[in-house]
C-alpha positions as CSV (number, residue, x, y, z in Angstrom):
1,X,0.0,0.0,0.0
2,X,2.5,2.5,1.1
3,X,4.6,1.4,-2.2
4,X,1.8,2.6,-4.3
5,X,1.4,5.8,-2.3
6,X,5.0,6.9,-3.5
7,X,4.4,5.5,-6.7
8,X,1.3,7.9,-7.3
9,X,3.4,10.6,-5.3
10,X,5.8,10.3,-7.7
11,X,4.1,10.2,-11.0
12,X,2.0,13.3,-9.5
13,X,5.6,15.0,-8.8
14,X,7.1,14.3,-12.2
15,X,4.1,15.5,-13.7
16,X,3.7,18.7,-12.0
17,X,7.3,19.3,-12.8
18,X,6.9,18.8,-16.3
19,X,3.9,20.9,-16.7
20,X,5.0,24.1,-14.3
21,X,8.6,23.7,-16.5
22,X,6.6,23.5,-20.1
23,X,4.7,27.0,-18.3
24,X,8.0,28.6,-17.4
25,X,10.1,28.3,-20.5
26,X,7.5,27.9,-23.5
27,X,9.0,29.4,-26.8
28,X,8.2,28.8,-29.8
29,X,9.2,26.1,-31.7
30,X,11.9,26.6,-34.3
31,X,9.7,25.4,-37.6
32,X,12.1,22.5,-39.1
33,X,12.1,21.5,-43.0
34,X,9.4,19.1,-43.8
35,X,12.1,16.6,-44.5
36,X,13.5,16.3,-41.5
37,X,13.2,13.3,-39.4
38,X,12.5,13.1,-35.6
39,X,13.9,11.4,-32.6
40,X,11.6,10.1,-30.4
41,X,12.9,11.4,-27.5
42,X,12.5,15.1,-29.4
43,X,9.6,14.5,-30.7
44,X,7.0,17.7,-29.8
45,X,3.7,17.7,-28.3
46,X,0.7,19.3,-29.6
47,X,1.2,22.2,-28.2
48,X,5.3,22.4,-29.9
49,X,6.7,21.4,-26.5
50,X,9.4,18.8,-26.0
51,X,7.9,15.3,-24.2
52,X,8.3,15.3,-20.4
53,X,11.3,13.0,-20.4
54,X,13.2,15.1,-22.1
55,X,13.4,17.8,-20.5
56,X,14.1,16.3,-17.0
57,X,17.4,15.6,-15.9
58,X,16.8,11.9,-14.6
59,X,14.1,9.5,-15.7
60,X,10.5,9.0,-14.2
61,X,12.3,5.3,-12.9
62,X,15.2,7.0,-11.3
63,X,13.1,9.6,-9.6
64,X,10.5,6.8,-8.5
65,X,13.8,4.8,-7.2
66,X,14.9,8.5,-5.7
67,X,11.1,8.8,-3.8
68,X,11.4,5.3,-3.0
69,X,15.2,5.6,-1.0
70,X,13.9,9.0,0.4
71,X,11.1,6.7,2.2
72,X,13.3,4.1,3.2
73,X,15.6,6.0,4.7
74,X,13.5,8.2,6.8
75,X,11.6,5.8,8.0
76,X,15.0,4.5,9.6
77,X,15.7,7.6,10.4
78,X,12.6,8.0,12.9
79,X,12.3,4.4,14.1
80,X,14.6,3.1,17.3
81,X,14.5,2.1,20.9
82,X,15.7,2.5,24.1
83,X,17.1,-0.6,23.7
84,X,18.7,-0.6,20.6
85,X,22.0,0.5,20.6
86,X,23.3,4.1,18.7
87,X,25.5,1.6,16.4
88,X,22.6,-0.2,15.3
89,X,21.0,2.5,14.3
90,X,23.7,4.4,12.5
91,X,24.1,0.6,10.7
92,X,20.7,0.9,9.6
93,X,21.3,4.5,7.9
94,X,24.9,4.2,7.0
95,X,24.4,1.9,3.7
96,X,21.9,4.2,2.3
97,X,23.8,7.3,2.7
98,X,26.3,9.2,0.9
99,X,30.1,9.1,2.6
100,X,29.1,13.2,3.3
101,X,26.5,12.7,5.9
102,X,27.8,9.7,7.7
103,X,30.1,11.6,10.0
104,X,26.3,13.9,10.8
105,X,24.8,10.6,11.1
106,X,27.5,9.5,13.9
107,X,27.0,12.5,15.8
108,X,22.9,12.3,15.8
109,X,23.4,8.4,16.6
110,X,25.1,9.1,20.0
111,X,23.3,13.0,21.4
112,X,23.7,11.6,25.3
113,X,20.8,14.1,26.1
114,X,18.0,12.0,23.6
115,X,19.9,8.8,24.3
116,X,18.9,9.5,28.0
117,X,15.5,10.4,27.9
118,X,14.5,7.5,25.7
119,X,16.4,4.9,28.1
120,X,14.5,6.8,31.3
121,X,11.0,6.3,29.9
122,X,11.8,3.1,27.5
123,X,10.9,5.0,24.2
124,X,10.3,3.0,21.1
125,X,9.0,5.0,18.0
126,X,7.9,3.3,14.6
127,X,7.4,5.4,11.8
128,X,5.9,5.1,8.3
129,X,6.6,7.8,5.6
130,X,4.7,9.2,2.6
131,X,6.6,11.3,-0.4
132,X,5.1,14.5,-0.8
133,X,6.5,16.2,-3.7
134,X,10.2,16.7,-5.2
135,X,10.9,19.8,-3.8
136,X,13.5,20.4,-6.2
137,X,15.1,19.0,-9.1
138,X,18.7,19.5,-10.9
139,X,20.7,17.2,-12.8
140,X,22.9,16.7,-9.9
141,X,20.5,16.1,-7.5
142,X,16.8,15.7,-6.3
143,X,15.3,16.8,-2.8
144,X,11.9,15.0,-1.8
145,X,9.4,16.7,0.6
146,X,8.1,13.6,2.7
147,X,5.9,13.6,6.1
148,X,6.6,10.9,8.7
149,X,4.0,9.6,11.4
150,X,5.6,8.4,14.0
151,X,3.7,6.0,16.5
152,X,5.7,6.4,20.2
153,X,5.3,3.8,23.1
154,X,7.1,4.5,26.4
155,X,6.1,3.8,29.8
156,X,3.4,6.7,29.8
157,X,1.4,5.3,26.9
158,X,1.0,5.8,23.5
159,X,1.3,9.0,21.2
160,X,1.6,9.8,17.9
161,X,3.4,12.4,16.0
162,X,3.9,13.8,12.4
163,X,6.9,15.8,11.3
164,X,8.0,16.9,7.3
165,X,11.8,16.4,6.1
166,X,13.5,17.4,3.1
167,X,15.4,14.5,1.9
168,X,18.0,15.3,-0.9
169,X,19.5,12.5,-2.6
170,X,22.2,12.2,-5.3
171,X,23.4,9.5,-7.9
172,X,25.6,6.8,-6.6
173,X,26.1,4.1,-9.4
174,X,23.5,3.1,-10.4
175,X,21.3,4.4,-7.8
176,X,21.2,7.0,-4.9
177,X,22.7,7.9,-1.9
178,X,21.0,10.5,0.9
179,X,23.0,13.2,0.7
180,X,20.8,15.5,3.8
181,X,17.8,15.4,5.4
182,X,16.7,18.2,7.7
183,X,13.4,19.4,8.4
184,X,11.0,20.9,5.8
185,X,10.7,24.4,7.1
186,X,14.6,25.1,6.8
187,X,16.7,25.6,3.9
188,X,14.2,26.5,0.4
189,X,11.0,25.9,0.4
């Protein structure tokens, strides 16, 4: 279920990139002798606009695979226990992150002051992510906009929270690594 969430999210994303991109730079298109023959990938719309996929710097698979990652990851991010220890954590995070953000990821793994107050009142916290929107898009990179509900047991109940991050991601391989994730209201918006 979730899956199909950030597929939709996705496709919705890609979309309302292509069409707020088409909007922003329409010219007009250069008229081209009768003759001449297309490439698919060139080929113009109806309304003398290049198709989506080429004019976006990764494909609609490797921005899906990008949503997907962003997901993944912060929802490791905002899942632990008191009882689990800070290396198991960072081992969680640490393959799907870029070499950048792992010394970040070392520090956040081992703050004495959370590590503390989750051990006092035996905090667990599950959490499961939906993609937003990408946020922003260059050929270098790609941030996704994701909310997180996290569902916190400890010894005074239940609650339940929901928080927004701005996961940025950037090819590795074949792939992605995280690159940042921070909160949604810093940095652009």
């Amino acid at each position: 279920m979730a899956g199909r969430r950030l597929a939709a999210c996705t496709l919705t994303a890609v979309l309302a990139i292509g069409c707020a991109a088409c909007t922003s730079s329409q010219t007009q298109p250069t008229p081209r002798p009768s003759h001449a023959a297309s490439s698919p990938a060139a080929t113009p719309t109806a309304a003398g606009t290049p198709a989506l996929a080429a004019i976006l710097p990764f494909s609609p698979a490797q921005l899906q695979a990008a949503v997907v990652l962003a997901g993944r990851f912060t929802a490791r991010w905002d899942s632990w226990s008191w009882r689990q220890s800070p290396a198991a954590w960072l081992d969680r995070l640490l393959p799907l992150a870029a070499s950048e953000l792992r010394p970040a990821l070392a520090q956040a793994a081992a703050t004495p002051g959370i590590l503390a107050r989750r051990h006092a009142t035996r905090q667990a916290a599950t959490a499961t992510v939906t993609g937003e929107q990408i946020r922003d898009l260059t050929p270098g990179s790609v941030t996704i906009a994701v909310t997180v509900r996290q569902v916190i047991t400890s010894t005074s109940g239940t609650t339940q929270a929901t928080a927004g991050f701005a996961v940025t991601l950037t090819p590795r391989g074949t792939g992605w690594a995280v690159w940042d994730i921070e909160p949604s209201t810093a940095g652009n918006s």
